[in-house]
DSSP file (Angstrom, degrees, kcal/mol; ACC not computed):
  #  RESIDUE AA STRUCTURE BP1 BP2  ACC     N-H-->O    O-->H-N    N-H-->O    O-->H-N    TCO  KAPPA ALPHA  PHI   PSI    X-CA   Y-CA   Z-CA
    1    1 A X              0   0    0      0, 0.0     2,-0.1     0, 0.0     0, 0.0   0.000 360.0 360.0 360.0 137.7   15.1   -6.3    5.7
    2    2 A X     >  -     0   0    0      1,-0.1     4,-3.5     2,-0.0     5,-0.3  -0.397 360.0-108.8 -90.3 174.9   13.6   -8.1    2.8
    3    3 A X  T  4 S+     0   0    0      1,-0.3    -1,-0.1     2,-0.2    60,-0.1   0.610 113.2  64.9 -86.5   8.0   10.0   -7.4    1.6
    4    4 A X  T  > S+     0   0    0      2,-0.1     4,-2.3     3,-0.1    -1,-0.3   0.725 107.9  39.0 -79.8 -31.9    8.9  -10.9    3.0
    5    5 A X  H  > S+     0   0    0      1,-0.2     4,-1.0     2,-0.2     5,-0.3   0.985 109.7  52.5 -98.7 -12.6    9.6  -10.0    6.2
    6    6 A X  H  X S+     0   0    0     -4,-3.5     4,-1.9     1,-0.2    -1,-0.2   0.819 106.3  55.5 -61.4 -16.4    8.6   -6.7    6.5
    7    7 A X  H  > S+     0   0    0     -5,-0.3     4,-1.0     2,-0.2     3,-0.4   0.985 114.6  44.0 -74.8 -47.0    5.1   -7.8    5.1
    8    8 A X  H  X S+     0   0    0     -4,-2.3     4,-0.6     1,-0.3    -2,-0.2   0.606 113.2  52.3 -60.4 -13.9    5.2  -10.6    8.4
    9    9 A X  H  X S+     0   0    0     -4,-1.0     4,-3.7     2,-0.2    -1,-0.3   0.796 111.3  42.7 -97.4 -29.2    6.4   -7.7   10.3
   10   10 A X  H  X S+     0   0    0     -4,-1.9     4,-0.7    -3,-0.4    -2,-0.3   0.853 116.2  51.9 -73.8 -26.9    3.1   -5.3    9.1
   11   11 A X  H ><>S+     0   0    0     -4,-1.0     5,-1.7     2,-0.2     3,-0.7   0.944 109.9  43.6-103.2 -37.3    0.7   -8.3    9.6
   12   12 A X  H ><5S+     0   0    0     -4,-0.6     3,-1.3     1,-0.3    -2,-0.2   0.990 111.2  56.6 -73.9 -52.0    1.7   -9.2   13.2
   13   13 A X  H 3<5S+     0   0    0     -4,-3.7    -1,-0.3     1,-0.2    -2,-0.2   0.769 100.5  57.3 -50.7 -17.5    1.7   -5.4   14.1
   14   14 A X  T <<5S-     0   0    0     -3,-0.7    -1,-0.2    -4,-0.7    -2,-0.2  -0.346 129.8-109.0 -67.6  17.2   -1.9   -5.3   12.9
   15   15 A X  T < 5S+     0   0    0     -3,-1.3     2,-0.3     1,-0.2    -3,-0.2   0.530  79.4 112.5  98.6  55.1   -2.1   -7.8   15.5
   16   16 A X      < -     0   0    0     -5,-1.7    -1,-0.2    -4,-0.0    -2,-0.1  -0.970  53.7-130.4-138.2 145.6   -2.7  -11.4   13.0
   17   17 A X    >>  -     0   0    0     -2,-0.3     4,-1.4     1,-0.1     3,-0.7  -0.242  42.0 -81.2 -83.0-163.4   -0.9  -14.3   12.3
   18   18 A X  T 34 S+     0   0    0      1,-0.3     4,-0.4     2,-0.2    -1,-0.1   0.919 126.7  36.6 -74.2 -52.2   -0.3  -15.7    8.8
   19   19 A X  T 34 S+     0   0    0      2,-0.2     4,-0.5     1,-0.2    -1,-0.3   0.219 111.3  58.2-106.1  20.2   -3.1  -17.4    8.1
   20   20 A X  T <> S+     0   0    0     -3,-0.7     4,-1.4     2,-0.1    -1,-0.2   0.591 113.9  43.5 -85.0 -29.6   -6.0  -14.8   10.0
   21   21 A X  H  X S+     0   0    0     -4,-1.4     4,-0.8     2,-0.2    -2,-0.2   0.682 103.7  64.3 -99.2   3.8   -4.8  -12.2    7.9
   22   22 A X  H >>>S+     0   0    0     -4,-0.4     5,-1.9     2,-0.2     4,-1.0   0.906 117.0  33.8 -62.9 -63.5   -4.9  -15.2    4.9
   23   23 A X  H 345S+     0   0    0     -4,-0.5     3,-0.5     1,-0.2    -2,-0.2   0.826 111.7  60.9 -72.9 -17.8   -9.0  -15.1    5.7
   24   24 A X  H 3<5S+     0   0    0     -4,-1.4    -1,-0.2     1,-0.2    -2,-0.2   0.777 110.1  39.3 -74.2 -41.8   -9.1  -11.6    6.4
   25   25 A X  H <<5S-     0   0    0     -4,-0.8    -1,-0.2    -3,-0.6    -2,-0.2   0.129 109.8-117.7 -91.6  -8.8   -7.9  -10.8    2.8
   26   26 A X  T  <5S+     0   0    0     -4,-1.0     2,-0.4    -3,-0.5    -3,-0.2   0.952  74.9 127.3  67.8  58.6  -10.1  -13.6    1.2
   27   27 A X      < -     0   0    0     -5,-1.9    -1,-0.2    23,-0.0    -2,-0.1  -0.991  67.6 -94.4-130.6 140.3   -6.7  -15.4   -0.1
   28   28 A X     >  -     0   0    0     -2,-0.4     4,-1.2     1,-0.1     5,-0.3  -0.273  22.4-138.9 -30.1 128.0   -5.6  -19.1    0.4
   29   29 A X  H  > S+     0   0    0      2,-0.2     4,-1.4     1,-0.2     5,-0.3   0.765 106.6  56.5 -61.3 -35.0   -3.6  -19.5    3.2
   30   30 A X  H  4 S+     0   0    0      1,-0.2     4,-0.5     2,-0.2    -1,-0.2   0.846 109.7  50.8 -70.4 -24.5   -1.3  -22.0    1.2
   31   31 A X  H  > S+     0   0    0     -3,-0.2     4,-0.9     2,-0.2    -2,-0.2   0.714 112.0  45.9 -82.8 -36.7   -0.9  -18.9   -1.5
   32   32 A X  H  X S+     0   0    0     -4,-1.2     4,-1.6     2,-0.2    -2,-0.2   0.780 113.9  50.4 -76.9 -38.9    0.2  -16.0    1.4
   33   33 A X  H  X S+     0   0    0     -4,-1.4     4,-2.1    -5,-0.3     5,-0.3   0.930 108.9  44.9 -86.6 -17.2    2.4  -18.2    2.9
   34   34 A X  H  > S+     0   0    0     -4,-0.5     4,-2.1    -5,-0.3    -1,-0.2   0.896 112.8  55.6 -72.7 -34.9    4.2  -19.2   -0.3
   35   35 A X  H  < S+     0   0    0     -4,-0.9    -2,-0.2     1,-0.2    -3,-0.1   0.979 113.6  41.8 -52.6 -56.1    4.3  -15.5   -1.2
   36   36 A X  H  < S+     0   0    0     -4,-1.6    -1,-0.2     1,-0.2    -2,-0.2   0.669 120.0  38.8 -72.5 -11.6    5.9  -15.0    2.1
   37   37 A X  H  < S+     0   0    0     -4,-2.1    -1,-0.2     2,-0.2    -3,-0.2   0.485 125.6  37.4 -93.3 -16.3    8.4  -18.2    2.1
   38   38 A X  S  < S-     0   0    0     -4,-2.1     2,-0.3    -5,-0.3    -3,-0.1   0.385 118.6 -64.9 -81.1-122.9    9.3  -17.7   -2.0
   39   39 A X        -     0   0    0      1,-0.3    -1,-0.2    -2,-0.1    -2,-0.2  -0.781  21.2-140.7-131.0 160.2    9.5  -14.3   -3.1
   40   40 A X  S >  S+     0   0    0     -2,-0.3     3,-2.7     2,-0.1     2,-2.4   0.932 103.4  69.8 -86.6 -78.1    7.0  -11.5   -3.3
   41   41 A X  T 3  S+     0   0    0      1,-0.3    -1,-0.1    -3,-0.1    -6,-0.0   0.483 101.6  40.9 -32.1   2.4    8.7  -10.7   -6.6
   42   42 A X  T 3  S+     0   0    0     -2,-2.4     2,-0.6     2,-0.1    -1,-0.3   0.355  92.1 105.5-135.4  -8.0    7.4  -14.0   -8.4
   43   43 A X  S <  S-     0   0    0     -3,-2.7     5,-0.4    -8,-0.1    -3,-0.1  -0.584  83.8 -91.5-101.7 154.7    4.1  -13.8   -7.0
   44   44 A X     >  -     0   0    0     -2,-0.6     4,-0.7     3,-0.1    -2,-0.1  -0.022  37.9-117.6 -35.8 174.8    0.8  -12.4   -9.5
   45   45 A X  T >4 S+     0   0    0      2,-0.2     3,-2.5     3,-0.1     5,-0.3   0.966 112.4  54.3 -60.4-105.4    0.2   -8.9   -9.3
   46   46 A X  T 3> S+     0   0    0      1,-0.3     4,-1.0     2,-0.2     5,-0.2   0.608 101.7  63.5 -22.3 -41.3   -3.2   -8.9   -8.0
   47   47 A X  H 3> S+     0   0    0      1,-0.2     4,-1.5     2,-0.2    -1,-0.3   0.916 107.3  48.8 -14.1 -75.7   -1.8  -11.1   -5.1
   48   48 A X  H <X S+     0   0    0     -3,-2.5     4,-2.1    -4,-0.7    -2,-0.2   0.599 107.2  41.7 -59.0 -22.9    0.1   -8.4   -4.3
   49   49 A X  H  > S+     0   0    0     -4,-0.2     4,-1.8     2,-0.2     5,-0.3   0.652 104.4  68.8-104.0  -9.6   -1.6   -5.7   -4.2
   50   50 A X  H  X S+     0   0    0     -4,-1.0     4,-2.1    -5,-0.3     5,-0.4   0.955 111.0  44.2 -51.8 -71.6   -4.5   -7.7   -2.3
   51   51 A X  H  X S+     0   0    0     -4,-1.5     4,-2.1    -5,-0.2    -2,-0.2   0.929 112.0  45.8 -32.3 -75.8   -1.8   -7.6    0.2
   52   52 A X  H >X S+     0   0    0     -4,-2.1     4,-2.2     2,-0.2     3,-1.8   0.960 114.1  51.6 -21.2-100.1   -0.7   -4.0    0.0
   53   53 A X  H 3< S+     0   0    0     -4,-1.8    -3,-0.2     1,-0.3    -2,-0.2   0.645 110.7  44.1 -28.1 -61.3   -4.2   -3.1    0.0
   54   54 A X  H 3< S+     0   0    0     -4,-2.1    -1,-0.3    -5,-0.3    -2,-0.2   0.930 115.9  52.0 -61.9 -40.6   -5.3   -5.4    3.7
   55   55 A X  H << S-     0   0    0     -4,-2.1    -2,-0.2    -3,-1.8    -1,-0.2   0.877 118.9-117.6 -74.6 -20.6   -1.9   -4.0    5.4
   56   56 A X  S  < S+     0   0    0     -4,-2.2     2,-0.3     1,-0.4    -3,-0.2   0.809  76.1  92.0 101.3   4.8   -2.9   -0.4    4.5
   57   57 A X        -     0   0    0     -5,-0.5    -1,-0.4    -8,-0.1     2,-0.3  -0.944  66.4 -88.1-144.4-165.4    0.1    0.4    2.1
   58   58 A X    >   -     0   0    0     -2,-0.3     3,-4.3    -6,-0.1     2,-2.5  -0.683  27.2-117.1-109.5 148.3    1.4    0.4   -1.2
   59   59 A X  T 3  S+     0   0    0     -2,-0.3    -1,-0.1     1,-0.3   -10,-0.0   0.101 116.4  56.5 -35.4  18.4    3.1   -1.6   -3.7
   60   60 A X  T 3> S+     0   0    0     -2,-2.5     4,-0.5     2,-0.1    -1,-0.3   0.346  93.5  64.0-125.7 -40.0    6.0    1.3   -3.5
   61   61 A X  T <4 S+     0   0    0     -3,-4.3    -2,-0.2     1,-0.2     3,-0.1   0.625 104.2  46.2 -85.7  -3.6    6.4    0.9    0.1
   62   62 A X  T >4 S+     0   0    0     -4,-0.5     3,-3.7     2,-0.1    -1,-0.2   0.669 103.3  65.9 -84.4 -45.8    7.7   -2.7   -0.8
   63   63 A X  T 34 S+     0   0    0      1,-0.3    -2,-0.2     2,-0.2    -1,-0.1   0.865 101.9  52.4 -39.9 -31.0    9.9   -1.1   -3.7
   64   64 A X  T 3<        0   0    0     -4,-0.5    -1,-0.3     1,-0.3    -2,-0.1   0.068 360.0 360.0-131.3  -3.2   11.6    0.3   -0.9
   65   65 A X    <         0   0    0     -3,-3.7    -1,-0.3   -62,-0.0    -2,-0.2   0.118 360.0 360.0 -60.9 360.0   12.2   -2.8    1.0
């Protein structure tokens, strides 16, 4: 599974679509969903862990995607 979709797979168990858990996380919705149609790998740091951080795990548990 790549680490896009497992992040789509953590926000819809947590029981939001793309762009609730875009306001939920105080991020552009046009900026989570490019993370999540690109690559996670290419997107800032702080992005990510702004991610990490709203699903409740860590930049490690993506390593490991």
């Amino acid at each position: 599974m790549s680490r896009e979709q497992f992040i789509k797979d953590k926000i819809k168990q947590r029981g939001y679509n793309i762009k609730e858990f875009a306001k939920e996380i105080n991020m552009p919705y046009s900026t989570l969903l490019s993370m999540l149609n690109g690559s996670i790998g290419g997107a800032a740091v702080d992005n990510v862990i702004k991610v990490c951080n709203g699903l409740g795990i860590t930049v490690c548990d993506l390593e490991d995607e």
